[in-house]
VEXPANU-713209 format. One line per 4 residues: their letters; for each residue x, z, y of N, C-alpha, C. Coordinates in pm, whole numbers, plus 50000, padded with zeros to 5 digits. Layout:
A> X:Z:Y:X:Z:Y:X:Z:Y | ...
% end
This chain:
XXXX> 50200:52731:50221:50106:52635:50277:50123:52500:50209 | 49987:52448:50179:50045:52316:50136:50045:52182:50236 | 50112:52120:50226:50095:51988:50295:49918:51918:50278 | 49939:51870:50420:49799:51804:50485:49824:51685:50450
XXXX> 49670:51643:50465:49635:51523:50355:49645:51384:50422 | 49731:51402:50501:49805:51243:50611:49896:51179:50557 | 49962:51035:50596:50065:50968:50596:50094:50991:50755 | 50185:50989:50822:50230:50971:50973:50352:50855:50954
XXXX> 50353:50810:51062:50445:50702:51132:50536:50783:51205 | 50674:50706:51275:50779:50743:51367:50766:50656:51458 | 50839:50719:51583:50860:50545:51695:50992:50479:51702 | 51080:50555:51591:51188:50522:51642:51331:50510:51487
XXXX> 51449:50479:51504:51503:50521:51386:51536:50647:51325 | 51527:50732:51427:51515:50905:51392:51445:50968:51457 | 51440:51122:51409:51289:51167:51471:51354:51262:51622 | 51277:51208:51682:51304:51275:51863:51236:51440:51780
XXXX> 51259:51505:51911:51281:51666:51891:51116:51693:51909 | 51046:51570:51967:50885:51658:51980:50827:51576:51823 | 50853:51471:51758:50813:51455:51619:50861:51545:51535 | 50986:51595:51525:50986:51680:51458:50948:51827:51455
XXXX> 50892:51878:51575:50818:51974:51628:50680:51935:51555 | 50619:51824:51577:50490:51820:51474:50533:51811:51378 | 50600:51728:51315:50611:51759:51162:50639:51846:51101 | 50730:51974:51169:50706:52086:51092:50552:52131:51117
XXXX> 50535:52100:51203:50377:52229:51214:50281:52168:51180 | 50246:51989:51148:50140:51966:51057:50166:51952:50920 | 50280:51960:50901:50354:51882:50740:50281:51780:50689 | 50271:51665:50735:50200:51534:50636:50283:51535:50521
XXXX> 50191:51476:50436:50218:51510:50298:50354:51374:50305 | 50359:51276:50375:50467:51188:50374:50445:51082:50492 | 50527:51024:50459:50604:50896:50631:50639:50789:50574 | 50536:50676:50663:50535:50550:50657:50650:50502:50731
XXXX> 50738:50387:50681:50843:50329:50789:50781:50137:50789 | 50833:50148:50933:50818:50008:50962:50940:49940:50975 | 50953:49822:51073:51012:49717:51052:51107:49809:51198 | 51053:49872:51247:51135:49958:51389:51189:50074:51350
XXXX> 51170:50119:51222:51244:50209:51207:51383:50183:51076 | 51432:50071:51053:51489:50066:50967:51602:49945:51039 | 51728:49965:51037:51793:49855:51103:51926:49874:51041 | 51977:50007:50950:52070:49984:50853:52089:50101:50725
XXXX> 52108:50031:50600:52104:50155:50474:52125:50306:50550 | 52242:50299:50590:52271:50443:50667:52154:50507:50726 | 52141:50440:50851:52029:50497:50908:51913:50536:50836 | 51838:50436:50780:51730:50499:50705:51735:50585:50624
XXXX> 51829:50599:50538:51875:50734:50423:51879:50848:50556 | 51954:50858:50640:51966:50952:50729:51797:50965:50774 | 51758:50898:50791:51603:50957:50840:51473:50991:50696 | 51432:50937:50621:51440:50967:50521:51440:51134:50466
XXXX> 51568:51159:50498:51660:51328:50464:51571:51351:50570 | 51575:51334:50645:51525:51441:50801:51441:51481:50787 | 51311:51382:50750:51182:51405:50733:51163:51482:50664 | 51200:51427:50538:51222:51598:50392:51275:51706:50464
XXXX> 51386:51682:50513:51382:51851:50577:51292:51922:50654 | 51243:51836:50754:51158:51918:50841:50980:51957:50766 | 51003:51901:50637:50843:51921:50548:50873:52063:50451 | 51048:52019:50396:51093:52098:50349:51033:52125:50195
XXXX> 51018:51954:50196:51001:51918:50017:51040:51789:49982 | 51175:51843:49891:51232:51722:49872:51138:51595:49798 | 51081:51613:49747:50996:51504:49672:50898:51424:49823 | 50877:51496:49893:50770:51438:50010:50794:51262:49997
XXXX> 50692:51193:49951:50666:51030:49985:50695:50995:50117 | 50788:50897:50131:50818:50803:50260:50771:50689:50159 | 50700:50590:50284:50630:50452:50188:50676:50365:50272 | 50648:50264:50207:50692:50130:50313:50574:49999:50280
XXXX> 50607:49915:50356:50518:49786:50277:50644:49687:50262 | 50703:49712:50141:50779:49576:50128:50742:49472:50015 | 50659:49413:50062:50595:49309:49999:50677:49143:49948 | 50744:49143:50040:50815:48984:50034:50743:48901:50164
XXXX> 50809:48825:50140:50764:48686:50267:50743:48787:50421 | 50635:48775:50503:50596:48785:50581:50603:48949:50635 | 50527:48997:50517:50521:49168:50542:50625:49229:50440 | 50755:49185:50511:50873:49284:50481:50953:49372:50561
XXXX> 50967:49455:50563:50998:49591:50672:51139:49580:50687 | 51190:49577:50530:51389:49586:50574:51407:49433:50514 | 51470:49383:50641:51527:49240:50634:51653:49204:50629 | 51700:49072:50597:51813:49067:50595:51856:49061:50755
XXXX> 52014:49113:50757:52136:49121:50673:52152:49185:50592 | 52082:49331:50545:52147:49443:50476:52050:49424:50351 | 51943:49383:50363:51824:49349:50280:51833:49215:50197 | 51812:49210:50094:51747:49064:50054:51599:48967:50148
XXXX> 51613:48902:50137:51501:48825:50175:51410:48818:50041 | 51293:48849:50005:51209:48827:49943:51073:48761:49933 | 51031:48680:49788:50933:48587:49848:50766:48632:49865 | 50707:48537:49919:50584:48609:49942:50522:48622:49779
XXXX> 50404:48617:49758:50296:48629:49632:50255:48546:49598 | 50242:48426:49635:50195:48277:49634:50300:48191:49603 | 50443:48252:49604:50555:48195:49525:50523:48245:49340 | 50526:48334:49341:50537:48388:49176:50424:48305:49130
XXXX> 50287:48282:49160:50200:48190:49125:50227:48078:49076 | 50355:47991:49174:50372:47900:49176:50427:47910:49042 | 50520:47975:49034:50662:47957:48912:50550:47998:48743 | 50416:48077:48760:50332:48117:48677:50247:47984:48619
XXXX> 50230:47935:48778:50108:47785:48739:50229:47672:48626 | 50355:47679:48621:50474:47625:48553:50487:47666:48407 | 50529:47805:48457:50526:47842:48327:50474:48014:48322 | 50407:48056:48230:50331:48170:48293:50427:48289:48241
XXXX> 50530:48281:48128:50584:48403:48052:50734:48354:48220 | 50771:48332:48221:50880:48294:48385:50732:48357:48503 | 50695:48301:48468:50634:48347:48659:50620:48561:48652 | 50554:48604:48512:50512:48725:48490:50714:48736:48491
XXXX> 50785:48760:48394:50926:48805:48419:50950:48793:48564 | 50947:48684:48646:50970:48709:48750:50904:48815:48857 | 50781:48797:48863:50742:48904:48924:50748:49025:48887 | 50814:49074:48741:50866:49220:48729:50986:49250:48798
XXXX> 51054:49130:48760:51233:49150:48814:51224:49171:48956 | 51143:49073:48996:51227:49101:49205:51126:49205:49215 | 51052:49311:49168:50999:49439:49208:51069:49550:49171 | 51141:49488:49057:51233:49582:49023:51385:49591:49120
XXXX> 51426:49439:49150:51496:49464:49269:51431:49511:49409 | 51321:49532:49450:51241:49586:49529:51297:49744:49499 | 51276:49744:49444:51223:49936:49367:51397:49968:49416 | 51529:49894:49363:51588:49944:49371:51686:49928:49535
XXXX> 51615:49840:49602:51645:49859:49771:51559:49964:49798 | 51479:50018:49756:51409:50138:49830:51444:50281:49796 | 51474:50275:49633:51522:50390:49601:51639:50442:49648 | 51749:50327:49672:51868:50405:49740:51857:50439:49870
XXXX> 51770:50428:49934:51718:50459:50090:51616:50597:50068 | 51614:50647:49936:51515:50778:49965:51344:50724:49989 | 51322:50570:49993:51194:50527:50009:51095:50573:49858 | 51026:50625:49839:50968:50628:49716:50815:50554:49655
XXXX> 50733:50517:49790:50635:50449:49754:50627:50331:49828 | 50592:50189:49808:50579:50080:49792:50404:50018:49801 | 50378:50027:49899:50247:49928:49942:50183:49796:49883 | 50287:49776:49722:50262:49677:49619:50201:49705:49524
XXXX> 50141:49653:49441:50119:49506:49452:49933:49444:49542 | 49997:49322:49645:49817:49319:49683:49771:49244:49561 | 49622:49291:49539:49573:49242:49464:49417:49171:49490 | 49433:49129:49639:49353:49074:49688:49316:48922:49631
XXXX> 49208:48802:49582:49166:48722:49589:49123:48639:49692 | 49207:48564:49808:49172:48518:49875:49070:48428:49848 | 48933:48385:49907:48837:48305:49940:48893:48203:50013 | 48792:48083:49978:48795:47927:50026:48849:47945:50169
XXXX> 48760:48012:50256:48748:48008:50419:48770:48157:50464 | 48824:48222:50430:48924:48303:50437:49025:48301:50550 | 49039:48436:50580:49126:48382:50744:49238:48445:50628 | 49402:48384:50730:49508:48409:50645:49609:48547:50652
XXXX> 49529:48657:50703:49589:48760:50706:49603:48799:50540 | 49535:48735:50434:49605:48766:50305:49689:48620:50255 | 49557:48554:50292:49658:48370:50231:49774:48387:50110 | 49931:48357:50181:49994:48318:50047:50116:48498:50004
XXXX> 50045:48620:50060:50027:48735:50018:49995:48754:49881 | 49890:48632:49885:49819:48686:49737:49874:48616:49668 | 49876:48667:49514:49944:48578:49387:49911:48460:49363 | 49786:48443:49370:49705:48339:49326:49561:48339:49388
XXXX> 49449:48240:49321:49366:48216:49396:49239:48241:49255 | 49299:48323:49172:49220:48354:49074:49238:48513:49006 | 49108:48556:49002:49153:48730:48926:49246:48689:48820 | 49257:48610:48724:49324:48645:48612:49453:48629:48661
XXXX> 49529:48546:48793:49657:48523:48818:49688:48620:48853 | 49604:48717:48963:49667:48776:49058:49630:48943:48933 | 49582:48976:48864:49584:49072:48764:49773:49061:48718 | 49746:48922:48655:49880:48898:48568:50019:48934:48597
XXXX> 50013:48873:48750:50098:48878:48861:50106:49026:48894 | 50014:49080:48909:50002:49241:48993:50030:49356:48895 | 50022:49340:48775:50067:49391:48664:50212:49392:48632 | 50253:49305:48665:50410:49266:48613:50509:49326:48775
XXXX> 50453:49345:48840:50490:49382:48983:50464:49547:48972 | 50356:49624:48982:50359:49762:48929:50447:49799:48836 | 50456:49709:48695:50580:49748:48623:50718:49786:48649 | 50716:49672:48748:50901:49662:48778:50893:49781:48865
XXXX> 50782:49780:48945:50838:49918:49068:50838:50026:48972 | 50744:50063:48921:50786:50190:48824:50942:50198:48772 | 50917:50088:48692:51066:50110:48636:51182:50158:48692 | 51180:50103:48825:51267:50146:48951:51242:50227:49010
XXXX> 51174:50362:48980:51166:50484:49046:51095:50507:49158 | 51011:50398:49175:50911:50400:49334:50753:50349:49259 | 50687:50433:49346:50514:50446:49267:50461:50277:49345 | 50370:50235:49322:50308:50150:49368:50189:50198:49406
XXXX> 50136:50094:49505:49988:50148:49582:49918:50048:49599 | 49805:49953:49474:49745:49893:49472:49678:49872:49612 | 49662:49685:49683:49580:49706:49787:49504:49579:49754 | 49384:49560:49856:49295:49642:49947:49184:49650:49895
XXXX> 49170:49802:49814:49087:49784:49726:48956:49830:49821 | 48806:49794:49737:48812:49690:49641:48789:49533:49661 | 48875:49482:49795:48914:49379:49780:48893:49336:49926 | 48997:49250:50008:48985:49171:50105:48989:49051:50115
XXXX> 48984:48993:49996:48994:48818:49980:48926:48752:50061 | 48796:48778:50072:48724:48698:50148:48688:48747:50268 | 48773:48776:50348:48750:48848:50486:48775:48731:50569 | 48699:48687:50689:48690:48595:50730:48813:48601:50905
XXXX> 48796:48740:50934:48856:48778:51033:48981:48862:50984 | 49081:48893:51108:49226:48992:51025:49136:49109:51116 | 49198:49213:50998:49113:49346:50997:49180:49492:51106 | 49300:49395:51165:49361:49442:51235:49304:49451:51381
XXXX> 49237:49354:51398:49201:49333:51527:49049:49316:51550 | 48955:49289:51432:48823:49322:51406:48770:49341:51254 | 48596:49369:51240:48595:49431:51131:48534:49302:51073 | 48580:49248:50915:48526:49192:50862:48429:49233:50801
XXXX> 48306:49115:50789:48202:49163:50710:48169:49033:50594 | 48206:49080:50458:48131:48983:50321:47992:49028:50305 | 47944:48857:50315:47833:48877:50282:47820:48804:50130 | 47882:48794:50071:47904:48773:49917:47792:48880:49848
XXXX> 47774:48771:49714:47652:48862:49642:47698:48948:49526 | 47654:49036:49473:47710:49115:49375:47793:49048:49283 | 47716:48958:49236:47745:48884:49113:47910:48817:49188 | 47931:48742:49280:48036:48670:49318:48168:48786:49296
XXXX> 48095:48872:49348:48211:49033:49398:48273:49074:49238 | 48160:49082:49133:48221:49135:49001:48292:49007:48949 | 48280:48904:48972:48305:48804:48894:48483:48767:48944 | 48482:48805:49075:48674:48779:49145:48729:48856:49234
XXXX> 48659:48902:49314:48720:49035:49407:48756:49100:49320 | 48673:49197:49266:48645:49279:49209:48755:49357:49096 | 48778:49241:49007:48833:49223:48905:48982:49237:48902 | 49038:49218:48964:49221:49334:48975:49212:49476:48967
XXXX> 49132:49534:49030:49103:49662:49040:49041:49713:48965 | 48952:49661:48849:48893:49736:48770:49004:49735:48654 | 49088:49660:48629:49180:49570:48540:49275:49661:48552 | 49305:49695:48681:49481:49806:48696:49441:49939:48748
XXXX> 49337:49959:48722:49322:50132:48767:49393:50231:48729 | 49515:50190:48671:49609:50284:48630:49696:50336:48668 | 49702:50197:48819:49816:50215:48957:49782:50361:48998 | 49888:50410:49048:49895:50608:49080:49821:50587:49178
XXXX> 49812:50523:49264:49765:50455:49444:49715:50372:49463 | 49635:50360:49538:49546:50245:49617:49479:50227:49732 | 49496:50161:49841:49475:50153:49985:49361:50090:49991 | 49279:50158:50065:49137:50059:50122:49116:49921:50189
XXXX> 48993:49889:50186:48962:49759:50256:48898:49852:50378 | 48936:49768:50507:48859:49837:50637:48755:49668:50603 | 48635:49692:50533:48572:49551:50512:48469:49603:50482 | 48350:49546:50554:48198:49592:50512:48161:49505:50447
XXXX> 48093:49581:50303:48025:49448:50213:47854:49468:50214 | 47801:49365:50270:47660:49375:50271:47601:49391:50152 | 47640:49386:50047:47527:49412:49961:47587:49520:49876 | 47668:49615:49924:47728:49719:49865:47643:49834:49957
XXXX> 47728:49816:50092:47696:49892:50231:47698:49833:50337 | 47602:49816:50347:47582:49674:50526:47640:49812:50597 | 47616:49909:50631:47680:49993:50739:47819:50050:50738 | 47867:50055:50660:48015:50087:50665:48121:50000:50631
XXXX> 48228:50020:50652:48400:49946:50546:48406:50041:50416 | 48470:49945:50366:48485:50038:50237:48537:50141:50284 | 48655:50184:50406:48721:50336:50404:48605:50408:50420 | 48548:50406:50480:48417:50541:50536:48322:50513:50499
XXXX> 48267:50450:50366:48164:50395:50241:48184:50510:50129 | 48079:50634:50148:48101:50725:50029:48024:50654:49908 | 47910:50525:49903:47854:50474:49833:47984:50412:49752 | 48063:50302:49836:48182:50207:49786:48251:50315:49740
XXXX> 48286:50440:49743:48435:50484:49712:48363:50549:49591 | 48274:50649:49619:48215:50739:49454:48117:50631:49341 | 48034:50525:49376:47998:50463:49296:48085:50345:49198 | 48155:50331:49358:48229:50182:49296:48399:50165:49270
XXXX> 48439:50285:49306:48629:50257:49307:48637:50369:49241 | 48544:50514:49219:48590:50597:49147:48475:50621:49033 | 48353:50542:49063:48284:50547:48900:48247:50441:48793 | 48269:50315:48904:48254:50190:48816:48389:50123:48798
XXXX> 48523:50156:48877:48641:50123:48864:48714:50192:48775 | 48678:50285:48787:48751:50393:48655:48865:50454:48771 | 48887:50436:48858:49001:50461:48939:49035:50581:48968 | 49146:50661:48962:49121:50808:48955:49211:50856:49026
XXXX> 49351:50744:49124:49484:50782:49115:49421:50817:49279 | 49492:50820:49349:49529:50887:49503:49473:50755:49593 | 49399:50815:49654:49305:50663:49764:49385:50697:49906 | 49468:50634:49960:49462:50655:50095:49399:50538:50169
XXXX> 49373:50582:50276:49282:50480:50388:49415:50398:50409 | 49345:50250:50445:49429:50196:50559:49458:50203:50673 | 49568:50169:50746:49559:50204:50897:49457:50255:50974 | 49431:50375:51015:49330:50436:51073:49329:50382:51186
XXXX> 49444:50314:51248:49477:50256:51416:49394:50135:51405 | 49384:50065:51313:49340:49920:51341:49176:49865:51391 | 49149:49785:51471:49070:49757:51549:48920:49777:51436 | 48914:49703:51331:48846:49731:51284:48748:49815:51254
XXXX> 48805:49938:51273:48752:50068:51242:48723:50099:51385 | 48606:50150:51455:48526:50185:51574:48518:50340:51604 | 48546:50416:51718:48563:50548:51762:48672:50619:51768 | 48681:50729:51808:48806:50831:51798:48931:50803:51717
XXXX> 49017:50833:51687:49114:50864:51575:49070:50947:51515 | 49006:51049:51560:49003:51209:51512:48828:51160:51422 | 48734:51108:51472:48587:51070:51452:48682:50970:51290 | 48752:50873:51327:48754:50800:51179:48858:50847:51056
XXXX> 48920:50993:51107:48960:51034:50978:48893:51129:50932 | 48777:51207:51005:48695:51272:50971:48573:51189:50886 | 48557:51071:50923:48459:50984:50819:48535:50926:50700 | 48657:50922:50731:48731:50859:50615:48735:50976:50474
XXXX> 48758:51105:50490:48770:51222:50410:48627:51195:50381 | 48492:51238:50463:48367:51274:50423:48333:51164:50361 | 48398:51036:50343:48374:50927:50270:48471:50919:50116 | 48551:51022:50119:48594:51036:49965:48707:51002:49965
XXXX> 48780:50931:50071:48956:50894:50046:49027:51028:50082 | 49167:50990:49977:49233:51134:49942:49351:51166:50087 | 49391:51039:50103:49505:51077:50231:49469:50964:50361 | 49485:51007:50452:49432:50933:50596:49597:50874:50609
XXXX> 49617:50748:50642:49701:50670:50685:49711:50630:50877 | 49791:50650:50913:49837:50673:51065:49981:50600:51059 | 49992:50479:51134:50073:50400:51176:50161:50380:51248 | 50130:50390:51377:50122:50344:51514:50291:50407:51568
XXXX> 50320:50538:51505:50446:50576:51552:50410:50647:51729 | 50301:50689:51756:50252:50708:51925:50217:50832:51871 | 50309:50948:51909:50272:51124:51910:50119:51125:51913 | 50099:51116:52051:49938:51165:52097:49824:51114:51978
XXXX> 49832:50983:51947:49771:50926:51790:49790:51050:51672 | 49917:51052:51617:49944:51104:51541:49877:51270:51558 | 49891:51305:51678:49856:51448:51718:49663:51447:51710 | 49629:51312:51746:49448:51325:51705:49462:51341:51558
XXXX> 49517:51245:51459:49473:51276:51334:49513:51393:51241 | 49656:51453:51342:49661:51600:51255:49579:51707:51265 | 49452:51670:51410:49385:51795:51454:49251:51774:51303 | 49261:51665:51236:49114:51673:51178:49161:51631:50992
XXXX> 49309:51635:50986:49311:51668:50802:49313:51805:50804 | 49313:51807:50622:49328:51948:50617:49459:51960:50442 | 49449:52059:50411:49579:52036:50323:49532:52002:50201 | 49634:51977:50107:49574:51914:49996:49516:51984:49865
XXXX> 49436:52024:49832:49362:52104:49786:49253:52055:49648 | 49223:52124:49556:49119:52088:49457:49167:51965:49392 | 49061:51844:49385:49086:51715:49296:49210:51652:49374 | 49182:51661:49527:49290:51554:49595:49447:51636:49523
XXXX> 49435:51706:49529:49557:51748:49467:49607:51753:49356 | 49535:51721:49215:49525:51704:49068:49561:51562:49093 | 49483:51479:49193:49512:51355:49215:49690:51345:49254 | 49733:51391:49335:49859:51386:49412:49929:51416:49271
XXXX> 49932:51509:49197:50045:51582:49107:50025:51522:49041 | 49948:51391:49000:49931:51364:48874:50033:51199:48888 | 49989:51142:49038:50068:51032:49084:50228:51039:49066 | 50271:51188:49150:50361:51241:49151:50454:51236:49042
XXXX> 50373:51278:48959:50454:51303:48847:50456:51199:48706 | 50450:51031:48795:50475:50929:48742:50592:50880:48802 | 50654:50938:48849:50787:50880:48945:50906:50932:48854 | 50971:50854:48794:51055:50868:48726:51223:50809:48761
XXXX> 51366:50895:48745:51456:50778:48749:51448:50678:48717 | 51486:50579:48780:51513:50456:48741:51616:50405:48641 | 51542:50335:48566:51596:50279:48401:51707:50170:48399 | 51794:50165:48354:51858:50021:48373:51798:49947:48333
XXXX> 51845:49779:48414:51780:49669:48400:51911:49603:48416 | 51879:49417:48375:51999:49328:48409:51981:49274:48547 | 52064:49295:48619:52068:49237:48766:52083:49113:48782 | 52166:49093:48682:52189:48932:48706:52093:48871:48672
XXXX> 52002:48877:48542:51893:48843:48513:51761:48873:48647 | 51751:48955:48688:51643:48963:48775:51714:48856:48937 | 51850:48871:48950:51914:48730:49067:51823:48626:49038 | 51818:48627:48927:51827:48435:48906:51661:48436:48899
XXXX> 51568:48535:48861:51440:48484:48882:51420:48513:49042 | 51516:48628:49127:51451:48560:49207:51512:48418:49285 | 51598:48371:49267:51631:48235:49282:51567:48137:49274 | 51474:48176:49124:51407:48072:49099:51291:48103:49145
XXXX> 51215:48174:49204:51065:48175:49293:51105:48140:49435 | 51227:48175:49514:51263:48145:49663:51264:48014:49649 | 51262:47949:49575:51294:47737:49560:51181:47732:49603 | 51052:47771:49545:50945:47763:49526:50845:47737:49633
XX> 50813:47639:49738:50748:47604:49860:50584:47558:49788 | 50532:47675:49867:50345:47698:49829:50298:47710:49960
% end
């Protein structure tokens, strides 16, 4: 049998006896960890293993979002503190060959806090363009306040995670910059005109389509699709992220839980698939959730799966690098107040 075309969440630092009862019997293809399930190296390596066992494939993706600043999952004590995206800008707007080194190095120290935890994919780099009036659920997330920064920036950040043995998962494509509301709690809608959209949203994503991964915008663009978000937009996903983006690697939805998105669990991963994304994303760590969206994937099969093996099989050991050299850049972006 092959694994179903989900991410699932936990509620806890290990899996109680009825999660792992679903996870053998839906097998998601892999497991998201949050900021509640991680509280020391040990532990998480120990859960991590579990999950692989109960899928009963060692390769199975556990992802995380460790981004820096704000949306970082493992914190210190055991963790580094890392900076947000609007730091590396800073050290770039200075000097641009330092700001790009830097943002390879602390992804590469990224890559290698996750790899020794069994974490293998990485929710980096965003490659969102925040807008003027913009609410700040992306703000100083983003690299910069221009496609060419946040390309430059988001490029040198995919690098380092590769290098370090963890895939990256371009977000929120194709783009949440100018979302006026957080998408967590309602649905934004751009009413931006084509021309604005190709000229700076747009433009990270057509630029790095080479990332293995990439997470949706829950964001309706009126002059794309006044009726949908990009997740459940078969117009946005087959015209525009997989025929005018060139984009070919593994689409998963964003949080299927989040307010944004309207109806069932089971109703929005069934529109999310019939809308063209490859894996449905589930958060929340709440069985009964998790148990709606396993009743409506199905396993991974045909392109989604050429897609998967092809991501897959960009994950490589990790290469040596100088540590001390990557310390000191990030030293020198944490100075850095943006």
């Amino acid at each position: 049998m092959a694994a179903t075309a989900f991410v699932t969440g936990c509620a806890g630092t290990s899996l109680s006896e009825a999660e792992r009862s679903f996870i053998v019997s839906s097998d998601p293809w892999g497991l998201i960890l949050f900021a509640r399930n991680c509280v020391s190296p040990e532990q998480v390596r120990l859960l991590t293993d579990e999950f692989r066992s109960c899928v009963g494939r060692d390769d199975a993706p556990v992802l995380i979002d460790q981004e820096g600043g704000r949306v970082q999952r493992l914190k210190p004590p055991h963790w580094r503190a890392y900076p947000h995206g609007r730091q590396y800008g800073a050290v770039y707007a200075r000097d641009q060959n330092a700001g790009v080194r830097a943002a390879h190095n602390c992804a590469r120290l990224i890559a290698d806090d996750l790899h020794k935890l069994g974490i293998s994919v990485d929710c980096l780099p965003v490659l969102d363009v925040p807008g003027r009036d913009a609410h700040d659920v992306i703000g100083n997330r983003a690299y910069g306040t221009t496609p060419d920064i946040v390309c430059e920036l988001g490029r040198a950040a995919l690098g380092g995670m590769m290098a370090g043995g963890v895939l990256p998962v371009m977000k929120h494509i194709p783009g949440h910059g100018r979302a006026a509301v957080d998408s967590h709690k309602e649905l934004p809608v751009v009413t931006a005109s084509r021309a604005d959209l190709d000229r700076c949203d747009f433009v990270p994503f057509r630029r790095l389509k080479e990332c293995p991964m990439a997470m949706t915008a829950h964001v309706v663009y009126t002059t794309l699709d006044p009726d949908h978000p990009a997740t459940l937009s078969k117009t946005i996903i087959a015209d525009l992220i997989r025929r005018e983006f060139g984009f070919d690697g593994v689409l998963l939805t964003d949080d299927l839980g989040m307010h944004a998105l309207s109806g069932s669990l089971g109703q929005r991963t069934r529109a999310a698939f019939t809308a063209g994304c490859d894996i449905a994303l589930h958060c929340s760590g709440i069985l009964s959730e998790m148990e709606d969206v396993a009743q409506e994937v199905h396993e991974i099969t045909g392109k989604c799966a050429e897609r998967v093996s092809a991501a897959m099989a960009m994950l490589s050991a990790p290469g040596e690098y100088d540590v001390d050299e990557a310390l000191r850049d990030l030293d020198l972006v944490l100075r850095e107040s943006v």
